[in-house]
PAKOLDO-529981 format. One record per residue (C-alpha): x, y, z; residue number from 1. Coordinates in nm, 3 decimals. Example, Ala and Ser with C-alpha at 12.3 -4.5 7.8 and 13.67 -1.06 7.14 Angstrom:
<atoms>
1.230, -0.450, 0.780, 1
1.367, -0.106, 0.714, 2
</atoms>
This chain:
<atoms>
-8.290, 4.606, 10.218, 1
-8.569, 4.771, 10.043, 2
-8.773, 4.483, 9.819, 3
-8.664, 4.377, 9.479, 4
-8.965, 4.489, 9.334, 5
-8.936, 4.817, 9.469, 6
-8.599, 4.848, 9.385, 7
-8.698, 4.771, 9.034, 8
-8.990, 4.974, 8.986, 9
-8.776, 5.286, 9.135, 10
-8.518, 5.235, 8.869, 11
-8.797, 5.126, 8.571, 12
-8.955, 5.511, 8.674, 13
-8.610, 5.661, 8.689, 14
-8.470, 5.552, 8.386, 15
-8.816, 5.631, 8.167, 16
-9.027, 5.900, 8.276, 17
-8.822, 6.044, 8.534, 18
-8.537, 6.070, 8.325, 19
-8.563, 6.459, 8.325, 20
-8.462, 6.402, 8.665, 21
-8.140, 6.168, 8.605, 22
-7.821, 6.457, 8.545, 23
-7.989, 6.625, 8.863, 24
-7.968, 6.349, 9.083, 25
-7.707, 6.201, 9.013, 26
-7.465, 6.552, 9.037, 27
-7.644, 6.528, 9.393, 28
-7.547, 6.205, 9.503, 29
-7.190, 6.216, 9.400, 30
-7.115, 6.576, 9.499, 31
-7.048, 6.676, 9.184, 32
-6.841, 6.392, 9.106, 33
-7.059, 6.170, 8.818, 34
-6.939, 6.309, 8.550, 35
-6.534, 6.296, 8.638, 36
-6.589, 5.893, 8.753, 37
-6.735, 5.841, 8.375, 38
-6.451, 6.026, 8.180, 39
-6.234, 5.767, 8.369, 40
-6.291, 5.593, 8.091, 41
-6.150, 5.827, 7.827, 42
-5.825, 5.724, 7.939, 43
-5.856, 5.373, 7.884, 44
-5.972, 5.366, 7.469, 45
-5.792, 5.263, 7.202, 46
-5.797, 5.460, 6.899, 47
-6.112, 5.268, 6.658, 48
-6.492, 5.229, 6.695, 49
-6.666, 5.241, 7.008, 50
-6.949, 5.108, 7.190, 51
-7.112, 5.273, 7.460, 52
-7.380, 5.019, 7.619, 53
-7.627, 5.218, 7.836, 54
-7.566, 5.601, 7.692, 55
-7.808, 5.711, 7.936, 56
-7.852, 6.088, 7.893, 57
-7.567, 6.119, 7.635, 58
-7.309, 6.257, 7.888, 59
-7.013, 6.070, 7.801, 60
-7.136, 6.037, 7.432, 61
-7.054, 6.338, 7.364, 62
-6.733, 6.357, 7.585, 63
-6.580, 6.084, 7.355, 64
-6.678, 6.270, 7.048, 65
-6.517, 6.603, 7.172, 66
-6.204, 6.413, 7.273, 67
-6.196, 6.268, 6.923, 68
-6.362, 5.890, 6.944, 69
-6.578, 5.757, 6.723, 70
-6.896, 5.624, 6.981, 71
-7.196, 5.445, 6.893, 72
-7.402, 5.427, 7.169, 73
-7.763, 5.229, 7.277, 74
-8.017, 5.244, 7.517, 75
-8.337, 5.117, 7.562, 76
-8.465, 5.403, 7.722, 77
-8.652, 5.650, 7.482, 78
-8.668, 5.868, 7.711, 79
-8.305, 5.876, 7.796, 80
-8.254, 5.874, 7.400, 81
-8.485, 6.185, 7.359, 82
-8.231, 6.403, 7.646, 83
-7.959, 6.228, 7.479, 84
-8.089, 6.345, 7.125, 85
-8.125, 6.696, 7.227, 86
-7.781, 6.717, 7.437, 87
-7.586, 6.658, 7.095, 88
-7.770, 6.815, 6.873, 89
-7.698, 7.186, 7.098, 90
-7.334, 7.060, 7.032, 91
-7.335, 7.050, 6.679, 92
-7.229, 6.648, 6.703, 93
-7.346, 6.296, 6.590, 94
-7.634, 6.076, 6.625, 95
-7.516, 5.789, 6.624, 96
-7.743, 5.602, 6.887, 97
-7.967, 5.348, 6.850, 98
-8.241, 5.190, 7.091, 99
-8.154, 4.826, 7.145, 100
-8.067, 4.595, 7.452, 101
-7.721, 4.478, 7.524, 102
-7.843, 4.112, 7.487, 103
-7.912, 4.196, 7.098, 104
-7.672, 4.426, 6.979, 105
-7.752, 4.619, 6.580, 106
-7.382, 4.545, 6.502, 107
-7.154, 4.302, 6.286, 108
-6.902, 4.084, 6.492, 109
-6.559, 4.229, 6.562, 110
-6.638, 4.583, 6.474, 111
-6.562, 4.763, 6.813, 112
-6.204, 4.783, 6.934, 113
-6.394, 4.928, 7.296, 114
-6.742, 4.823, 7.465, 115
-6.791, 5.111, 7.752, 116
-7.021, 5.126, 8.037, 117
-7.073, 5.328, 8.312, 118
-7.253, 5.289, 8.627, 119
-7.427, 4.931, 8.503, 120
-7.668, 4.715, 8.708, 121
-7.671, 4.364, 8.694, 122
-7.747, 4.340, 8.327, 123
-7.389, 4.324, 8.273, 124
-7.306, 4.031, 8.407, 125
-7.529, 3.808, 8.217, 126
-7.412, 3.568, 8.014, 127
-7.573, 3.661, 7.668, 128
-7.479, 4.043, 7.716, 129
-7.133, 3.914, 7.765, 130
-7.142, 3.689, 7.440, 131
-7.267, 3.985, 7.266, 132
-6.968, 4.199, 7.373, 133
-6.754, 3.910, 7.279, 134
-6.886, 3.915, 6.931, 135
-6.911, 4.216, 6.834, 136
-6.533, 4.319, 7.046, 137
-6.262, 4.282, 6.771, 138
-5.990, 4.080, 6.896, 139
-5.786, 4.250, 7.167, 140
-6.054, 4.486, 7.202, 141
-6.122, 4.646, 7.564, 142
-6.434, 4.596, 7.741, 143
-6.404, 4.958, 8.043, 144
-6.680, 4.975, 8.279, 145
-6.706, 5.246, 8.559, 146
-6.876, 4.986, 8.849, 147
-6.842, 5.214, 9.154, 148
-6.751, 5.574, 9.215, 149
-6.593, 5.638, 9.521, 150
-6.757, 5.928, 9.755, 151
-6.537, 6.210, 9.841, 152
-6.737, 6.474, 10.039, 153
-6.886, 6.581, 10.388, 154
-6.855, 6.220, 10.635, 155
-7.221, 6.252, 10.747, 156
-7.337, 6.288, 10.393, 157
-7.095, 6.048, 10.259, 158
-7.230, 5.741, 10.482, 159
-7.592, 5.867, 10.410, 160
-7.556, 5.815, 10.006, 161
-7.341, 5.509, 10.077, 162
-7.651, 5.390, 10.265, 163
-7.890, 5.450, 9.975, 164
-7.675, 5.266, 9.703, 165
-7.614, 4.983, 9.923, 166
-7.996, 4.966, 9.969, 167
-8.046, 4.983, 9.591, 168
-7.797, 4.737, 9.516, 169
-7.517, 4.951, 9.387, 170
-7.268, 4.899, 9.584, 171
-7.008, 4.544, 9.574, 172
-7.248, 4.430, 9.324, 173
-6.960, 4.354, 9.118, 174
-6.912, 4.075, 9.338, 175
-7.201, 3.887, 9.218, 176
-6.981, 3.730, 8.916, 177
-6.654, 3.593, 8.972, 178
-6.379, 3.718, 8.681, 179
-6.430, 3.329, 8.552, 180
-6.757, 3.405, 8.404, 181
-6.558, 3.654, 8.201, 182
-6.314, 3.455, 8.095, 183
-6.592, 3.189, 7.968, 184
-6.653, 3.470, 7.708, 185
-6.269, 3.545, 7.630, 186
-6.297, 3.847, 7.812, 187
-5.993, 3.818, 8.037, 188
-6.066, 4.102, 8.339, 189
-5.937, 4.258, 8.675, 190
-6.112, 4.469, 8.871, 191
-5.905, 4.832, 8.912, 192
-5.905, 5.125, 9.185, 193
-5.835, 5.402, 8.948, 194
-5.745, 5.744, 9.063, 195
-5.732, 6.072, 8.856, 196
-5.818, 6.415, 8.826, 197
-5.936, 6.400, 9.218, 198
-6.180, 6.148, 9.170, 199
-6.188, 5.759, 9.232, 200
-6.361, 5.494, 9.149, 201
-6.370, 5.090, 9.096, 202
-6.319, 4.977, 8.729, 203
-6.354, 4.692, 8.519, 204
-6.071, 4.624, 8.232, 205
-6.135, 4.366, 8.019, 206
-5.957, 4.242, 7.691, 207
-6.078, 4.034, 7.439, 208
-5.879, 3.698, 7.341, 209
-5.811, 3.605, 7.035, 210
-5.991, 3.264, 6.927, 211
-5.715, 2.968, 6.956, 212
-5.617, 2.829, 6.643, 213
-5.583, 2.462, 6.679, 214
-5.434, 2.438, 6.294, 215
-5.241, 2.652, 6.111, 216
-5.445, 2.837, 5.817, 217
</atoms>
């Protein structure tokens, strides 16, 4: 296992000013497959607002705006907002992304019927990004996350990019949180091996509960 600090620094780099670098390498490591495992999610929104925590390079952005969504997306990353930035504005669509941390979210409570993620580290799973996609989830609303794609390709290859995102913690780190923690935010989960289109991957579907009632209004 390399060392956390490492590990950190590589993504910090990769993420910021390497981010010219991200589409490249991550087409690479999947075999082509990144951007099927993220429009997983497309099949899992409701019709209403959505959040996309994370938006990265703007990929799926602008796949939910072509399939007819509504998205708002943030990232802290301006350099992955700058890619992002340009990627929509060749397609003729929206803006609608804002740099902010999914700890602190720009938004009123309840207005997002889905929270999306793809491909998230650990951030996740902590317990004030999960209160903030509590409040700002409408009730009912879906929390979708893409944890894990699942590597379809040449074996020798395929065990040699397993390797690295064991190494680099992405792999089973959805293990690190029990569903419970979840479920202390109203966000009632199971974890999902979806299959479509030829691609695979582990999923995360969440819903938000409505707030008990203990009298009658």
């Amino acid at each position: 296992m390399l060392p956390r600090w490492l590990i950190k620094l590589g993504f910090r780099l990769f993420y910021n000013q390497l981010a010219f670098t991200y589409d490249s390498v991550a087409w690479l490591v999947s075999f082509g497959q990144w951007a099927n495992w993220r429009r997983l999610t497309l099949d899992f929104l409701q019709p209403g607002p959505t959040l996309e925590l994370a938006f990265g390079t703007g990929g799926l952005f602008a796949d939910m705006l072509e399939a007819g969504h509504r998205p708002a997306g943030i990232d802290l990353s301006p350099y992955m907002a700058r890619i992002a930035g340009g990627k929509l504005r060749r397609k003729n669509l929206p803006l609608r992304l804002s740099r902010a941390q999914a700890q602190h979210l720009p938004f009123p409570a309840g207005y997002f019927f889905n929270v999306v993620a793809t491909f998230p580290t650990n951030y996740i799973f902590e317990d004030a990004t999960l209160a903030e996609i509590c409040r700002v989830l409408a009730d009912n609303g879906r929390l979708i996350v893409v944890a894990e794609g699942h590597l379809r390709g040449p074996a020798p290859l395929r065990r040699l990019i397993d390797w690295l995102y064991q190494i680099t913690n992405q792999r089973g780190f959805h293990t690190t949180r029990p569903l419970s923690a979840f479920a202390e935010h109203r966000l009632v989960g199971r974890w999902q091996h979806v299959e479509r289109r030829s691609v695979a991957a582990r999923m995360l579907l969440a819903r938000k509960q409505p707030a008990l009632r203990l009298f009658p209004e």
